[in-house]
Every structure is written in structure tokens, then in C-alpha cells.
Backbone as a ProteinNet text record, in pm:
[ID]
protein_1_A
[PRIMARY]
XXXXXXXXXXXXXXXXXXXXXXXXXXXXXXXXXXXXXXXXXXXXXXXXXXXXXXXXXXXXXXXXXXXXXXXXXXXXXXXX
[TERTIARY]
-53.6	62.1	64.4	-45	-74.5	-63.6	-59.5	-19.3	116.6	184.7	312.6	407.7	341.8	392.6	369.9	281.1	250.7	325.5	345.4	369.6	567.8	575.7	732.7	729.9	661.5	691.7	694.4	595.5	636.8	679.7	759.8	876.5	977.1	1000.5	1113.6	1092.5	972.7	907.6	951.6	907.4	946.9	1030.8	1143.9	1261.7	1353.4	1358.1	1427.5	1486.3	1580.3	1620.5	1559.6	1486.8	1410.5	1292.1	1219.1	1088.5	1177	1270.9	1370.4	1406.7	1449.9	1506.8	1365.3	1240	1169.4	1124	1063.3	1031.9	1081.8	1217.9	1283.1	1276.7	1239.8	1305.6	1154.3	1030.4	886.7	903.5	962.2	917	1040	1117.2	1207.9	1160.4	1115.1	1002.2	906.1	777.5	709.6	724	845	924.7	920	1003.2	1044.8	877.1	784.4	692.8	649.3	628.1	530.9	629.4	758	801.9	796.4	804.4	793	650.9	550	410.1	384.2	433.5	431.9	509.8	617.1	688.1	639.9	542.5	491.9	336.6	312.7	113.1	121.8	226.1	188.1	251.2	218.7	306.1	355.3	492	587.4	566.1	501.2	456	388	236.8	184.4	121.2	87.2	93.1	-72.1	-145.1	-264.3	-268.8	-394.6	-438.8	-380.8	-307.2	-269.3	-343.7	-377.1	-472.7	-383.4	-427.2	-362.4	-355.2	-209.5	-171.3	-228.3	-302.4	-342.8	-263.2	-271.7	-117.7	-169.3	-66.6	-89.2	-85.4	-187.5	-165.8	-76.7	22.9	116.7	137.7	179.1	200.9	64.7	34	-29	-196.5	-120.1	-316.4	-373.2	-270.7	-365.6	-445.2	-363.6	-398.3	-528.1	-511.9	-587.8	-710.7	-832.1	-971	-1026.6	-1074.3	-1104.7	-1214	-1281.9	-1383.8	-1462.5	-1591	-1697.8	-1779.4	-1797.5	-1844.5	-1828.9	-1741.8	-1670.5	-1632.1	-1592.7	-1567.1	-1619.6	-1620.9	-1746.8	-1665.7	-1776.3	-1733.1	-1787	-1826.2	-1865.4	-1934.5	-2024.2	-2113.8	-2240.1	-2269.8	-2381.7	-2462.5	-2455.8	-2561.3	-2579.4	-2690.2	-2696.2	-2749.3	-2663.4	-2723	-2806.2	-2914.7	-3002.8	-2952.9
-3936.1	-3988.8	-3948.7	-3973.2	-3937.9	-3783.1	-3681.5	-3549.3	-3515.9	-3590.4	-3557.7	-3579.3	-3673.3	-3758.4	-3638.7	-3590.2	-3501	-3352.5	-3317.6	-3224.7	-3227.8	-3320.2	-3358.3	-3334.2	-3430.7	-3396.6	-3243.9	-3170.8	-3107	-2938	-2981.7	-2925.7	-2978.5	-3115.5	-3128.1	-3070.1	-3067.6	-2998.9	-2831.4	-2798.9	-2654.2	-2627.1	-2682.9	-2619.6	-2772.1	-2756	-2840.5	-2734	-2755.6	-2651.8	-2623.7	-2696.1	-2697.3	-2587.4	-2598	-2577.1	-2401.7	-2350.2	-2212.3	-2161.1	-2189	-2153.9	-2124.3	-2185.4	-2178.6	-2050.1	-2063	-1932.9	-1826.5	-1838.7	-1680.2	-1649.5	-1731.1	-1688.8	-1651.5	-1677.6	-1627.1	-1511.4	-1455.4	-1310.6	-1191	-1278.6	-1163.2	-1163.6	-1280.8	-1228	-1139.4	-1192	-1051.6	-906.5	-872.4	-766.7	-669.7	-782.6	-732.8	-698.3	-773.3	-733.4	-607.8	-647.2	-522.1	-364.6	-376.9	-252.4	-209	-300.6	-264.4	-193.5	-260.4	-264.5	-102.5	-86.5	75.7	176.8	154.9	260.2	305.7	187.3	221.1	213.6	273.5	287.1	440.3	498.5	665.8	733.1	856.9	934.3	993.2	1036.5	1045.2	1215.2	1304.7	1460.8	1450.1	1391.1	1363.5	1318.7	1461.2	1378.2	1390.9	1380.5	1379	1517.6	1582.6	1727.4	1793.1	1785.9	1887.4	1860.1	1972.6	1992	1923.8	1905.3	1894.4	2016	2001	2110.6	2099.5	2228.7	2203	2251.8	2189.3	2190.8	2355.6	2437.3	2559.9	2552.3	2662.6	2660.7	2751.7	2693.8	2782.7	2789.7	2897.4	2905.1	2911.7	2842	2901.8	2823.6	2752.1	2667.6	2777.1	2843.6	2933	3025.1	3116.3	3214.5	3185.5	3048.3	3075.7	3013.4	2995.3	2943.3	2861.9	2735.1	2650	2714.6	2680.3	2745.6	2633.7	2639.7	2547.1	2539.9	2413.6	2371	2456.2	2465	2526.4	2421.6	2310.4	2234.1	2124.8	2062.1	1980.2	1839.5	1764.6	1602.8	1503.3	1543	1474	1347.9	1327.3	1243.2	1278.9	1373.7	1386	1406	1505.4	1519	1667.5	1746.1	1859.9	1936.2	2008.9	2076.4	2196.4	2174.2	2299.9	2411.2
3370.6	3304.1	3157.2	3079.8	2941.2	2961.4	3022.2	3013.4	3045.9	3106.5	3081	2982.1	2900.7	2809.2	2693.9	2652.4	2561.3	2616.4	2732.2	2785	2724.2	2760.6	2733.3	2577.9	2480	2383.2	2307.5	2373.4	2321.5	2308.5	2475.3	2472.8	2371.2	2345	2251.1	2106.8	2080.9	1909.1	1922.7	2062.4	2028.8	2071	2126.2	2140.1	2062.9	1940.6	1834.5	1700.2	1692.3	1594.6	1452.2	1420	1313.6	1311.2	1432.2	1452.9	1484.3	1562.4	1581.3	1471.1	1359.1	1264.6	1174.5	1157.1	1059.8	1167	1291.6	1357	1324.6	1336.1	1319	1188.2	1049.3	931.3	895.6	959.8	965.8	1004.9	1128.5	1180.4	1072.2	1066.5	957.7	863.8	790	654	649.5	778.6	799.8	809.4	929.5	939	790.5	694.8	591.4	515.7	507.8	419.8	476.6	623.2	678.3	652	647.8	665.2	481	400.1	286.4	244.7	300.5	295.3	363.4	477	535.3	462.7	391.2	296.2	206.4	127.9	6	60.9	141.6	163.9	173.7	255.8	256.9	159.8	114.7	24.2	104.3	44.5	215.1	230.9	105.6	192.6	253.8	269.2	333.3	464.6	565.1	681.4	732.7	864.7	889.6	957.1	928.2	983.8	889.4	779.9	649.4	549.7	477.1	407	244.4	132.6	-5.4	-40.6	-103.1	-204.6	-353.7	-375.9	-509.6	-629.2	-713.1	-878.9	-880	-969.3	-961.6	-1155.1	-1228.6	-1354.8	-1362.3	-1478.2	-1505.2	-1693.9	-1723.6	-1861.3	-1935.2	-2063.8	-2163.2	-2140.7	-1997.6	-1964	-1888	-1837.1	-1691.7	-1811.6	-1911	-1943.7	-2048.1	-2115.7	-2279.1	-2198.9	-2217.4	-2149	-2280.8	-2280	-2310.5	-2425	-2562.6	-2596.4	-2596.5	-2524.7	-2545.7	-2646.4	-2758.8	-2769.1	-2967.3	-2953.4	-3108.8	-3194.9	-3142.9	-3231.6	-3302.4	-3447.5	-3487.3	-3436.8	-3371.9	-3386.8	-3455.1	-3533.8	-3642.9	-3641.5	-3496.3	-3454.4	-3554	-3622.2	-3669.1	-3607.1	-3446.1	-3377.4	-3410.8	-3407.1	-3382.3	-3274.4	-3238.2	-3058.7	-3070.3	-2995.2	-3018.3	-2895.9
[MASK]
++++++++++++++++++++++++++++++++++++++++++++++++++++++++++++++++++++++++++++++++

């Protein structure tokens, strides 16, 4: 008897418009995070089994080469 009694209730809890409306306005929230959450996780060139494209030098970085170690920084160290 005590199981039908609970059994009854609560069918009425879950099918009460309260308890429907908060359901559905849960899975459309999720929806919305998760699809936001998947748009902004991949970079959209990006797919799997392709390799990265690497930046290409162009202009006056490709050509001039860095000079090591020409310039003073005035740490007061001296390099042997």
C-alpha cells in the first residue's frame, strides 16, 4: 500500500508543469553552453591527421640575421 502511495505521488511531481518547464529550460541551457563550448574549443583550420602550417618569414626578418651578442647590457657582467 505504502508503494503505491509514493508511486502515485510521484507521477504527479513529474508530470506537473513546474517540474516540465524547469526540465526543458535545463536541456536548452545546456544545448546552448555545450554548442558554445564546441565552437570556441577548435580552431576552425584545424582538423585531425593535418600537420601545422608554419608562419613564413617575409620582408626584412627573413633577410637581415640577428647579431649575437654585439650588444652591451649594461648588467656589468663580462663574457669570456
Amino acid at each position: 500500500m505504502f508503494s503505491k502511495e509514493i508511486f502515485s505521488f510521484l507521477i504527479k511531481v513529474i508530470t506537473s508543469w513546474e517540474v516540465i518547464v524547469v526540465t526543458v529550460v535545463l536541456i536548452l541551457y545546456f544545448t546552448l553552453v555545450f554548442y558554445v563550448a564546441r565552437l570556441y574549443h577548435y580552431s576552425p583550420g584545424l582538423s585531425f591527421g593535418s600537420k601545422p602550417k608554419r608562419a613564413k618569414k617575409t620582408g626584412a626578418a627573413a633577410k637581415t640575421p640577428i647579431p649575437q651578442g654585439t650588444e652591451d647590457d649594461d648588467l656589468g657582467i663580462e663574457e669570456e
